[in-house]
VOGU-3710 file (C-alpha; in Angstrom, 3 decimals, decimal comma):
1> xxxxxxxxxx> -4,883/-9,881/-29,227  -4,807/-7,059/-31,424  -1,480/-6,862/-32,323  -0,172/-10,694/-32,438  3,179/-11,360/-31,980  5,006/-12,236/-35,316  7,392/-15,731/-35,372  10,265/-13,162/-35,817  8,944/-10,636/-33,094  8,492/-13,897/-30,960
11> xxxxxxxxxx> 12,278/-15,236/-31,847  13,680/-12,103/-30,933  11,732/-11,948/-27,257  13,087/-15,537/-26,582  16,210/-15,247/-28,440  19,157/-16,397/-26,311  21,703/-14,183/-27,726  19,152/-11,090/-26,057  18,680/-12,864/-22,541  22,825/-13,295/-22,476
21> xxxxxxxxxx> 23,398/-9,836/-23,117  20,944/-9,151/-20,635  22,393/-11,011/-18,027  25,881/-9,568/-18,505  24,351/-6,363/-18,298  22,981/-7,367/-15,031  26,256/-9,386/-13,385  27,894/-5,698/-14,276  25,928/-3,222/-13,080  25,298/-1,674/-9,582
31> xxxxxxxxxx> 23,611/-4,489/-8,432  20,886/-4,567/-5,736  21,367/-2,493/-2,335  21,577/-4,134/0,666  18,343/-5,161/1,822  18,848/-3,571/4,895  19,139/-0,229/4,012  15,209/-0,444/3,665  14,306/-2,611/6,875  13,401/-2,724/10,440
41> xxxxxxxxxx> 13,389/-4,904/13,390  9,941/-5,471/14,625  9,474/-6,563/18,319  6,741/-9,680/18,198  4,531/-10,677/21,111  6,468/-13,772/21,323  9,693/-12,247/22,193  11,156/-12,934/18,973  12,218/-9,919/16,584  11,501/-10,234/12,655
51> xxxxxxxxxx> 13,176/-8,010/10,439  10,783/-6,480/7,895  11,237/-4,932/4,222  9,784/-2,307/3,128  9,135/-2,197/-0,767  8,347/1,711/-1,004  9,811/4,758/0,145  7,130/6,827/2,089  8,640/10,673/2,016  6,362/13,910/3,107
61> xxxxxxxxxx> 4,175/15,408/0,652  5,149/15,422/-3,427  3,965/17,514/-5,725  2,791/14,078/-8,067  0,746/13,238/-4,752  -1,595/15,765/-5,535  -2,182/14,953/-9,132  -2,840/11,542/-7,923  -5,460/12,662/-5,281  -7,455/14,652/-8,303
71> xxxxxxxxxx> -6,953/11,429/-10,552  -8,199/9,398/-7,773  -11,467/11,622/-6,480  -12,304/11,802/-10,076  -12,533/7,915/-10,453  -14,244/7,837/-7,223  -16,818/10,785/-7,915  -18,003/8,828/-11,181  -18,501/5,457/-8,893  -20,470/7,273/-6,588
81> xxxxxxxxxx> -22,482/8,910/-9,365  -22,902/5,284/-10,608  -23,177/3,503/-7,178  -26,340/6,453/-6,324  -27,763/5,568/-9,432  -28,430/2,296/-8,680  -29,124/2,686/-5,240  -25,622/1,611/-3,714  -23,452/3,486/-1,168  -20,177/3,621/-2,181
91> xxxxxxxxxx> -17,309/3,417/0,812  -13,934/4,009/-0,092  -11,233/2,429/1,908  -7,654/4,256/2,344  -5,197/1,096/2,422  -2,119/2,609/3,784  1,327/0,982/3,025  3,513/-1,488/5,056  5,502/1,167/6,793  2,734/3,662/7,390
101> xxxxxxxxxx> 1,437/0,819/9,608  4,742/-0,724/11,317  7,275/3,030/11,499  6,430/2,969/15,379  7,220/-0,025/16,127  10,577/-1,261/14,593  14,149/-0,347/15,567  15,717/0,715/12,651  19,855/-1,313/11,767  22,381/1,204/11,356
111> xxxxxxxxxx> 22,414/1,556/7,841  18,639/1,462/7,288  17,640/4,376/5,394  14,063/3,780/7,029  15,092/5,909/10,000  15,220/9,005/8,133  11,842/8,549/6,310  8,669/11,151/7,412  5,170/9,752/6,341  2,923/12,372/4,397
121> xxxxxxxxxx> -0,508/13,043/4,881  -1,953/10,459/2,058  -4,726/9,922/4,393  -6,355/13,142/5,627  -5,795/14,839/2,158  -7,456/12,332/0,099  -10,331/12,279/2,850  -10,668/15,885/2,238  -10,336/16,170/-1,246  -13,301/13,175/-1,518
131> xxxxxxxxxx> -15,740/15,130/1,299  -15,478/18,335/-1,033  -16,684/16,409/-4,158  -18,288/13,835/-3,236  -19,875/14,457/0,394  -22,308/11,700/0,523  -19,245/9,265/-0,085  -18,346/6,947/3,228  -14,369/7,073/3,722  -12,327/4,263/6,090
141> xxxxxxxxxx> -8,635/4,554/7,082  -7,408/1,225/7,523  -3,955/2,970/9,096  -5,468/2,947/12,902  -6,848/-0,860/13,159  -3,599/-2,096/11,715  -2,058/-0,181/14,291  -4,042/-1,252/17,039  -3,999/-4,924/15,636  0,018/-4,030/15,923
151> xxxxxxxxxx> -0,434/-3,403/19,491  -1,968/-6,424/20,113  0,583/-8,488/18,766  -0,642/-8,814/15,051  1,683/-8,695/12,276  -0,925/-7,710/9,532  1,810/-7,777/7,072  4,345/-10,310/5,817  8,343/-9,731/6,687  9,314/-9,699/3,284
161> xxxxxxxxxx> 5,983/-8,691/1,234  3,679/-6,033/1,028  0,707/-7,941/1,372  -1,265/-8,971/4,451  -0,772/-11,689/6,245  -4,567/-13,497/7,621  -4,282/-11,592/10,333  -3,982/-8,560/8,354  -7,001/-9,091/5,774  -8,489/-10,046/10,105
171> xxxxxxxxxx> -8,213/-6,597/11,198  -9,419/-5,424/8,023  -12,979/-7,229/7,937  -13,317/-6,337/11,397  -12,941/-3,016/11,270  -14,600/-2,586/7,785  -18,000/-4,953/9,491  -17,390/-1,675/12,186  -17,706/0,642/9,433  -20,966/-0,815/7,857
181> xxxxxxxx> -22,419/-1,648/11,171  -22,310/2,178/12,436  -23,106/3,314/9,001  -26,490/1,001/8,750  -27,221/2,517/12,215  -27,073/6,033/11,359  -23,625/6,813/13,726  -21,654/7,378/10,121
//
């Protein structure tokens, strides 16, 4: 709203000579990979095997993780700050990815890179880095209900998506009404 779009600036973002060139570009590039160089095959409690996607590559520990983690705790410390002032407890939840979740349990194709993958530890750093600022701050891993709910026979994420399916957001509330239910009686 600032900055509104001039008629030229507009022509130019639909022009079609731009969205042909763009196309070509496209039919002659690399292309896509295969998508099942990042997929498993995940078991169901039906008997039935789906094949799952996974939309990010989860390696061991980066060096960018860590400037994320102090980006993160930062935001977090001024909630808390905020959240105190007002009287609120602030919880945060760790959400872990689609993979972090379903790695144990999928047979990996031949030519799925997914087999080679090592997950970091996202989890326990951030929890650590949070307790040493912020110590009063409550902290949730998601990662072992979605497991368990795994166990059970829940899919808590969609084949082809990385968002939860109803049994996923399920598991969540359940173990998140947990959370505040030990916290409000003192076992958090």
């Amino acid at each position: 709203a600032a900055h509104p779009p001039t008629r030229w600036n507009f022509f130019l973002q639909r022009s079609f000579t731009r969205l042909a060139v763009r196309q070509l570009l496209r039919l002659l590039g690399p292309g896509k990979p295969p998508g099942v160089k990042w997929s498993g095959l995940v078991p169901t409690s039906g008997g039935a095997v789906v094949q799952e996607y996974f939309g990010t590559v989860t390696q061991g520990p980066v060096e960018t993780d860590q400037t994320a983690i102090d980006e993160t705790v930062s935001t977090v410390a001024r909630a808390q700050q905020l959240a105190s002032a007002h009287g609120a407890v602030l919880i945060f939840v760790f959400i872990p990815d689609k993979f972090r979740v379903f790695r144990d349990f999928c047979q990996y194709p031949p030519k799925s890179e997914c087999r080679n993958w090592a997950l970091n530890d996202l989890p326990q750093r951030l929890q650590k880095a949070l307790r040493a600022v912020c110590p009063g701050i409550g902290y949730l891993d998601l990662t072992p209900s979605l497991i368990q709910g795994m166990k059970d026979g829940a899919l808590s994420y969609y084949p082809d998506d990385v968002h939860w399916t109803p049994d996923g957001h399920r598991i969540a509330a359940a173990a998140i009404h947990r959370y505040l239910v030990a916290a409000e009686s003192g076992d958090r």
